[in-house]
N, C-alpha and C positions, 0 to 999 in steps of 0.2 A: 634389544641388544644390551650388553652387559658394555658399559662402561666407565672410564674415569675422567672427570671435566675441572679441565687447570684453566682459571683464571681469574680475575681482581674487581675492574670496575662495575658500573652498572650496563654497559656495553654487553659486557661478558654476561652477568644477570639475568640478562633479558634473555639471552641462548640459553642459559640452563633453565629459566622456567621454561620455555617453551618443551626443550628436550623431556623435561619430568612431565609436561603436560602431554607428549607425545606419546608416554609409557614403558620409557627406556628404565633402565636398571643406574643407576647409577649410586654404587656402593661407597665412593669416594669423592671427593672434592678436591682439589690442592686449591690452595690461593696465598698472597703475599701476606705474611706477619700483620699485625696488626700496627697500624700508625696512629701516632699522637696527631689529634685537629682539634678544632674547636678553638673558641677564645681559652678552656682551661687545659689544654691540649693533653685531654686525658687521651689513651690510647682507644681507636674504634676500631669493630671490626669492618673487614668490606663488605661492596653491597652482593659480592656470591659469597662468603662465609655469613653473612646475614641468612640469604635465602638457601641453604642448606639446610643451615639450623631448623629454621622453619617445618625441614623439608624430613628433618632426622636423617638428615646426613652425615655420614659423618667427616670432618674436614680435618686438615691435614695441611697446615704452613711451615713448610721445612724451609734454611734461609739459602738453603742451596740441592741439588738435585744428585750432586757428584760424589756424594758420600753412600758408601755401602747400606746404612741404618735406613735413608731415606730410598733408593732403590728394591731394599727389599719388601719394602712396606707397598711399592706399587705393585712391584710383581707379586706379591701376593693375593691379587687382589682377578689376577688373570681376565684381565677385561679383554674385550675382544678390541675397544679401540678407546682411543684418549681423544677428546676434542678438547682444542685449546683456542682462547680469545681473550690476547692482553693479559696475559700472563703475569709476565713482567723475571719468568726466571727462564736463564737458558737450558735445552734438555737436551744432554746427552746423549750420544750414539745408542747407549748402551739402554737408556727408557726410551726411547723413540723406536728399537726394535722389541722392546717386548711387549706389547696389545699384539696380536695375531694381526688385525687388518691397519697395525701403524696408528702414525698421530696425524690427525689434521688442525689445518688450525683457520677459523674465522679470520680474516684479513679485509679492514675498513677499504681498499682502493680496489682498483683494476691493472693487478700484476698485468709485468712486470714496474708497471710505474708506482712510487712512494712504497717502495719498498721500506721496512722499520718503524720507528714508535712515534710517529704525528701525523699519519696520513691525511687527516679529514682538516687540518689546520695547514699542512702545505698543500693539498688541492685546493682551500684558497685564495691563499696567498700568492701562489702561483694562476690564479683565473679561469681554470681548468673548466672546461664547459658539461664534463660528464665523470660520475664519480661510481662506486659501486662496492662491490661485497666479492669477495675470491675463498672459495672452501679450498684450500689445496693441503696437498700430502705434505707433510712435513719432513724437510733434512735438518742436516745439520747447520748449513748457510744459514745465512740471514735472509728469510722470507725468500726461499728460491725457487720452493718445492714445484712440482706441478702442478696445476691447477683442476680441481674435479668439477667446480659446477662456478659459475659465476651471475650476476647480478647486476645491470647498469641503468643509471637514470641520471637525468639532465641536473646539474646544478642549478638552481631558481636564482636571480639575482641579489634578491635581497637574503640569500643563504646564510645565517650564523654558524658560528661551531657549534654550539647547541642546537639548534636545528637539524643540523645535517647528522650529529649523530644521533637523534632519536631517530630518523628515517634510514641509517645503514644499519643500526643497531636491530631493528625492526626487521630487514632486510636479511641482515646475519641470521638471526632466531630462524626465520620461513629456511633459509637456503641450509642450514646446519641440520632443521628435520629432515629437509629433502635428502639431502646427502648420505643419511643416518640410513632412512629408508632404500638406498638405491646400493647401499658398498657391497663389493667391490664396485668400483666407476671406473670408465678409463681415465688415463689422466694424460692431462698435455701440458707436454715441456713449454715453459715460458720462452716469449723467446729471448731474441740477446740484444735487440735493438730497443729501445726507448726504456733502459732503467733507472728509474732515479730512488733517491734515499731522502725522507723523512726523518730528517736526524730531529731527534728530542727538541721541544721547544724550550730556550732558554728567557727568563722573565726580563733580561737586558733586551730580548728582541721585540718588547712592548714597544720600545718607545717611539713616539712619532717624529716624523724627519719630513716637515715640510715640504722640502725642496723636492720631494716625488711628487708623482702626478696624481690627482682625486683620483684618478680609476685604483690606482696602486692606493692610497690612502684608504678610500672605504673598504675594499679586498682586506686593509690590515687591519681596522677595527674591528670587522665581521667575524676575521679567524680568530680575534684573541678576545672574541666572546664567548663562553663565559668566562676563563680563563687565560693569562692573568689580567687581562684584560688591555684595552692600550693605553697608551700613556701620552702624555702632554703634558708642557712644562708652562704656565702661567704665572708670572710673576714672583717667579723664583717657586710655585707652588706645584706639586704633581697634583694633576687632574685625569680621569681617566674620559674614552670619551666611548659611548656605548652604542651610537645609533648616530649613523650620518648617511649622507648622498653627496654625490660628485653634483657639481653644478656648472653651467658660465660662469665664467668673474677672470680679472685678474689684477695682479698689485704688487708689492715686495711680496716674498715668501715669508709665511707667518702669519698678514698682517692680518685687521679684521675689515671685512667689506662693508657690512650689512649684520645689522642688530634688530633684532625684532622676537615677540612672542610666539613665531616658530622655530628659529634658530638663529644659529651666528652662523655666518659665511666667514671663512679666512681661503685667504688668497695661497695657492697650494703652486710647486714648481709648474704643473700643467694645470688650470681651469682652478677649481674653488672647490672648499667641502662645505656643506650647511649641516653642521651639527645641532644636534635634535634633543640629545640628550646626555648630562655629563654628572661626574660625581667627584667630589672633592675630596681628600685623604681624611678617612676617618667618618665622611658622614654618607649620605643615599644618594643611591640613583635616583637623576632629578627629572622632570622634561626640563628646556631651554628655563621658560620664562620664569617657574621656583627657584632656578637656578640664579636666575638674572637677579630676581630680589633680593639673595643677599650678597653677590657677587656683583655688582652694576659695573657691565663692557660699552665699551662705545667703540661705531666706528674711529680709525686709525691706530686704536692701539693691539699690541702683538702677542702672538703667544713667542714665546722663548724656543731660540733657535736650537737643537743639539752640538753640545761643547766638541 
């Protein structure tokens, strides 16, 4: 099948090796500008105009879709369909009717819940017991479309965000050949009861708030792993904290229970967390007890409450 593939991370990546491994045509690429990282924050490209390149693709970062110059450059290209995954640009009426068999687009959850751009960090945070992969037709809404083929598996308890999106990412790639292979597919309407919105993750919503409960506390560490990771205020000092479990205990909120060479217990609004593993601004992820060494905690003193 002749087509064109819009999108950014390595999420996305992984759907386009897969699609080129499958044997599709794919003459185009879109994906976002290139951004400054790095400590020298030169600009890089992403990991799908990476593997284009690779691939002799040729690629194509326009910073918007709604201009004539960028529309004709797609429609030239007369794909028969667009596959999109994390994009990150909106597409117009007007390129979402011109592939013959439309756009679809890979989607991390199970429309219609977490609809928008954090799905796999508010399933979560929200405790969600089963998460999954939705190929649907693309409109112009935000993630409304129909759904062609979908994907689900149990969330594991000790689930990270990094975890969980190697295993939907993984997910996407299988279910994006199958779909490739089957179009036209029917498609079903989402329905209109259990929608929710994945709105973007802001790095203010790192920070940890004691006064919840360990179940809601380890859920927040887990999702804002890898990124931006959670936070904690220590004696006036951000720490982040990377690997924990909910426990017994309880005490003021904040405070510390229980010190030792596999973790610190503090005393959480419900039950205790025992963190395992933490890193200090500017330096490494520690376990506890490297940590301890140059930091020495003792029971009764606190971490800092949010202002």
């Amino acid at each position: 099948m002749r087509l064109i593939f819009a999108g950014t991370p390595e999420f996305a990546a992984q759907a386009l090796q897969a699609i080129i491994a499958a044997g599709h045509d794919v003459p185009l690429v879109l994906t976002q500008p290139d951004r400054p990282a790095g400590r020298g924050m030169s600009l890089q490209p992403s990991p799908v105009k990476k593997l284009a390149l690779e691939h002799g693709i040729e690629v194509f970062q326009p910073l918007s879709l709604k201009d004539a110059e960028a529309q004709a450059k797609i429609a030239a290209i007369q794909a028969e369909v667009m596959v999109v995954a994390a994009y990150g640009l909106i597409l117009p009426q007007v390129v979402l009717d011109m592939p013959r068999l439309g756009c679809i687009n890979i989607h991390a959850s199970l429309l219609p819940r977490w609809r928008g751009a954090a799905p796999i960090q508010r399933a979560l945070l929200a405790g969600d017991a089963e998460t999954g992969v939705c190929i649907m037709q693309m409109e112009a809404g935000l993630d409304t479309g129909p759904v062609l083929l979908r994907g689900a598996f149990p969330i594991a308890p000790t689930e990270t965000t990094a975890t969980l999106h190697d295993r939907l990412a993984e997910l996407g790639a299988s279910l994006a050949v199958e779909a490739l292979g089957k179009l036209p597919l029917p498609a079903a309407a989402q329905p209109v009861e259990g929608i929710t919105y994945a709105h973007k993750i802001e790095k203010a919503e790192a920070l940890i708030d004691w006064s919840k409960s360990a179940a809601e506390l380890d859920r927040h560490i887990r999702a804002f792993n890898p990124f931006p990771g959670a936070q904690a205020l220590l004696r006036g000092q951000t720490v982040k904290l990377w690997q924990a479990a909910p426990v017994p205990g309880q005490g003021e909120i904040g405070q510390i229970l229980q010190v030792d060479r596999q973790a610190i217990v503090v005393a959480c609004g419900s039950g205790a967390l025992a963190i395992s593993e933490l890193q200090k601004a500017g330096g490494k992820r520690l376990p506890v007890q490297q940590f301890l060494a140059g930091n020495p905690l003792q029971v009764g003193d606190r971490f800092d409450l949010p202002a």
